[in-house]
N, C-alpha and C positions, 0 to 999 in steps of 0.2 A: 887275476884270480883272488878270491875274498875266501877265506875259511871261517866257518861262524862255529863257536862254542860253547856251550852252556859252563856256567861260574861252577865253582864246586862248593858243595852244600856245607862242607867245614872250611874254617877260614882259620890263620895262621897270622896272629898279629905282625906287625914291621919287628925287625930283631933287634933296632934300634928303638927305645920308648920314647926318645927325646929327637927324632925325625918329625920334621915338621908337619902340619895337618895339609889334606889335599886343599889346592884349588880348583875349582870346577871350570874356572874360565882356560884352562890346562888340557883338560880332558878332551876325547873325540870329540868332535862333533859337537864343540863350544854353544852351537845355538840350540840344545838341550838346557843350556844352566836351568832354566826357570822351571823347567818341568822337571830335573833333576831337584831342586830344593823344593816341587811343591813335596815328591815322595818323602826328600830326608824330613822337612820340619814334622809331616804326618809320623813316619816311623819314632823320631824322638820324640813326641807327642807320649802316642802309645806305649813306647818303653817303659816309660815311668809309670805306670798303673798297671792296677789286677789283670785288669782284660788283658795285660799283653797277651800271654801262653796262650790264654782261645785263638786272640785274635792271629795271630800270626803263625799259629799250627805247630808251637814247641813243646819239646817234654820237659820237666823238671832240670831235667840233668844241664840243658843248654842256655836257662835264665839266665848265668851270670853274664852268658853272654850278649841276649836282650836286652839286659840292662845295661850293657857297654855301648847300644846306640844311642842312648842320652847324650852321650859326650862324642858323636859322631863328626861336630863341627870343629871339632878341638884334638880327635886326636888324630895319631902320630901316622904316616902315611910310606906307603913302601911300593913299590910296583907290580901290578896286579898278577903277575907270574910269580909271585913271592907270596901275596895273601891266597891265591887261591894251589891249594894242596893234596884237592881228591886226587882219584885213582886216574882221571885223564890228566889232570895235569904233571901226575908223577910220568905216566908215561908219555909223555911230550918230553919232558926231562930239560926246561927250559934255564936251567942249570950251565949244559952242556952246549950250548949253541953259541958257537965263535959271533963275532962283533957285526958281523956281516949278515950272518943267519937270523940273529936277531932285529935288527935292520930291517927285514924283509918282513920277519913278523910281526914288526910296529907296524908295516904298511898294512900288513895282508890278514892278521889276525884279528878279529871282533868278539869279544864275551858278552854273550846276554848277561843282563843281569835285572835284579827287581827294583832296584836301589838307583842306577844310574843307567840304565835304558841299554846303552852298548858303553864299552870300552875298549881300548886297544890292549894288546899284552904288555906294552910298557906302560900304559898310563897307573900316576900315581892316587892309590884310594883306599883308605883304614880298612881295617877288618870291620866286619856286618853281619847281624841278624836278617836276611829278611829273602824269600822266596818269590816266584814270582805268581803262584798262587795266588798269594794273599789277597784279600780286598781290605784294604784301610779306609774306615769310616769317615762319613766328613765331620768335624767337630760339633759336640752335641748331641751324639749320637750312639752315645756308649763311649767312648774313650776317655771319660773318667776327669777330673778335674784339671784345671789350667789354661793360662792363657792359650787364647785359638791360635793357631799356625799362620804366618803369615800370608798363606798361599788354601786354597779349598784344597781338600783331601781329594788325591787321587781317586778312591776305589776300586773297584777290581783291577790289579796291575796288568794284568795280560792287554787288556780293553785299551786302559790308559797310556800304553808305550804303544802300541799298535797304531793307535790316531796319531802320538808323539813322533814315533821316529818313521812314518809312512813317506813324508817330502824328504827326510834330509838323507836319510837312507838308503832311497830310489836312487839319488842322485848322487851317493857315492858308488852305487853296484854297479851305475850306469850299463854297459855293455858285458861286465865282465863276469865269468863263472863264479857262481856260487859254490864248495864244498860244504854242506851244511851237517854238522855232527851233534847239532842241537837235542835234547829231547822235547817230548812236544810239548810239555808246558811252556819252555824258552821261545820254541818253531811259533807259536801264535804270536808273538809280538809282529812279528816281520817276516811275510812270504815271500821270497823273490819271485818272479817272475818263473813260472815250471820249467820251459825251452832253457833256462840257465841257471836253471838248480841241480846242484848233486845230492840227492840223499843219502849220507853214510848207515848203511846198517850193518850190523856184526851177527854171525850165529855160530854156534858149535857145533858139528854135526859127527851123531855119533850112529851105526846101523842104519844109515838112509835117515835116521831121523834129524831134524835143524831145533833148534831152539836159541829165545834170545835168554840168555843170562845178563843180566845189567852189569854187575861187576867186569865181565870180561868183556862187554860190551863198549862201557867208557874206555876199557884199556884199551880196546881195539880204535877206537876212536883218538884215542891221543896219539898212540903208537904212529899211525896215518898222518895225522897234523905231524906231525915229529919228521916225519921219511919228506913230504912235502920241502917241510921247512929245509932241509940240507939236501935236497934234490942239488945234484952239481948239474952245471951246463945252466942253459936257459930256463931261467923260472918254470915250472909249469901253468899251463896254461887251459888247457883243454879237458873234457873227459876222459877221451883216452891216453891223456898224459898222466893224469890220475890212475886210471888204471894200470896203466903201465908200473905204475910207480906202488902200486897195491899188488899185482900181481908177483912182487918182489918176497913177498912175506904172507900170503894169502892166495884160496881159490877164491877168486873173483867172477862176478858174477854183472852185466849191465843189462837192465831194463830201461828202454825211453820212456821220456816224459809222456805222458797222454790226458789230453782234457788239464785238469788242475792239478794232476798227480805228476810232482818233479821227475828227473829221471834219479832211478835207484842203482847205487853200488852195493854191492853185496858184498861184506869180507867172510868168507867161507872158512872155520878154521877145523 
C-alpha cells in the first residue's frame, strides 16, 4: 500500500542552518534528478526578479520567502516531515512515530510536490516557495534578466510532472493500493489506475447536512495517514483494511470505483 500527500503550503526551515544542502541523486525516484533541476534552475531563475509574486501566485507577506529559492542549491536541508508543517502534517504527528513506523513510512508514504515531482517522508529537501499551479516560463519570456537555466523551463507544473513521473511511478504502484489524500491540484500530476485508487474525502455533518471544510479536511486526512502508519499487526493492505482502520475514529462511508472515477472513502465526522 502507497499513501500519497499533498506538501504543505508553509514550510519550516531545517532547525539546523548549517545541515548540509540536499542531494537530488538521494531522493525517490533518482531517475527524476533532470527534471527535478529543470523546475529548481527555472524557480531560482524567477526568484530573483519582479515577476516572481505574479508569477508564482504570492502575497507580499511570503516574498522573503521567494526570495530564499535563489539559494535553493546551497541551502541547508532536513527531512521532509520536518520542512513540511501544515495542518495535515501536524495531524500525522510524524514527531511521534517509533523507528519502525517510520520505516514504513519511508516505504509507503509519497508527497507531491511542485519542486521535486514526489518525495518520500524521510527524504532530505530545503524549504521552498513554489505550488504546483504554477506555470514557469521558458527563458525569454518575461522572467526578467540573467543567464538562461541550464535546462528549458518546465511550464505549467501539473503537465510537466504528469508526463515526468507517468513511467517511473506506474512502476513503483505496480499492483498495490493507492490511499490518495491528495488535493486536486497535487491529484493531476499522477492518476493511479481507479480499480486501485482510494480517494480520501472528509466532511462534517451537521442536521443531515455534509460539507467539506479544508481545514478539517487536511486534518482528517493526516489523522488517517497517521492511524495507517501505527496500524499494529499486518501492514494494511486493502480497502477495507482502510476502512476498518477509519472506521476507528469516523463514520465511514465506501463507494467503488466506476469508469475513471477511483473508489471513494468517505470520513463522516
Amino acid at each position: 500500500m502507497l499513501i500519497f500527500l499533498p506538501p504543505s503550503e508553509g514550510k519550516t526551515p531545517p532547525a539546523d542552518p548549517g545541515a548540509p544542502p540536499m542531494d537530488l541523486d538521494r531522493l525517490t525516484l533518482p531517475e527524476l534528478e533532470t527534471a527535478r533541476r529543470t523546475v529548481m534552475d527555472a524557480l531560482i531563475q524567477i526568484s530573483g526578479t519582479e515577476q516572481a509574486r505574479e508569477v508564482l501566485g504570492v502575497g507580499e507577506k511570503v516574498m522573503p520567502q521567494v526570495r530564499a529559492n535563489t539559494e535553493l542549491a546551497h541551502a541547508p536541508a532536513a527531512p521532509a516531515h520536518e520542512i513540511y508543517t501544515g495542518v495535515l502534517f501536524e495531524a500525522l504527528d510524524p514527531a511521534s512515530l517509533t523507528a519502525e513506523q517510520l520505516e514504513r513510512a519511508s516505504r509507503q508514504v509519497l508527497i507531491f510536490s511542485g519542486l521535486f515531482g514526489v518525495t518520500s517522508l524521510t527524504d532530505e529537501i530545503p524549504a521552498y516557495r513554489l505550488s504546483m499551479g504554477v506555470a514557469l516560463s521558458a527563458p525569454g519570456t518575461g522572467q526578467g534578466p540573467g543567464a538562461a537555466p541550464a535546462h528549458p523551463a518546465p511550464g505549467r507544473l501539473g503537465s510537466f510532472w504528469k508526463s515526468a513521473l507517468h513511467q517511473p511511478l506506474s512502476e513503483l504502484i505496480g499492483d498495490q493500493l493507492v490511499v490518495d489524500c491528495r488535493s486536486s491540484s497535487y491529484a493531476q500530476a499522477h492518476r493511479p489506475a481507479p480499480e486501485q485508487s482510494l480517494m480520501v474525502n472528509a466532511f462534517t455533518e451537521r442536521e443531515g447536512q455534509r460539507k467539506v471544510i479544508t481545514h478539517f479536511a487536511k486534518h482528517a486526512r493526516g489523522l488517517l495517514a497517521g492511524m495507517l502508519l501505527r496500524a499494529e499487526g499486518a501492514e494494511p493492505a486493502t480497502i477495507d483494511d482502510v476502512a476498518e482502520i477509519a472506521s476507528q475514529r469516523w463514520r465511514v462511508e465506501l463507494r467503488p470505483a466506476t469508469g475513471r472515477s477511483p473508489h471513494q472513502l468517505d470520513l463522516i465526522d
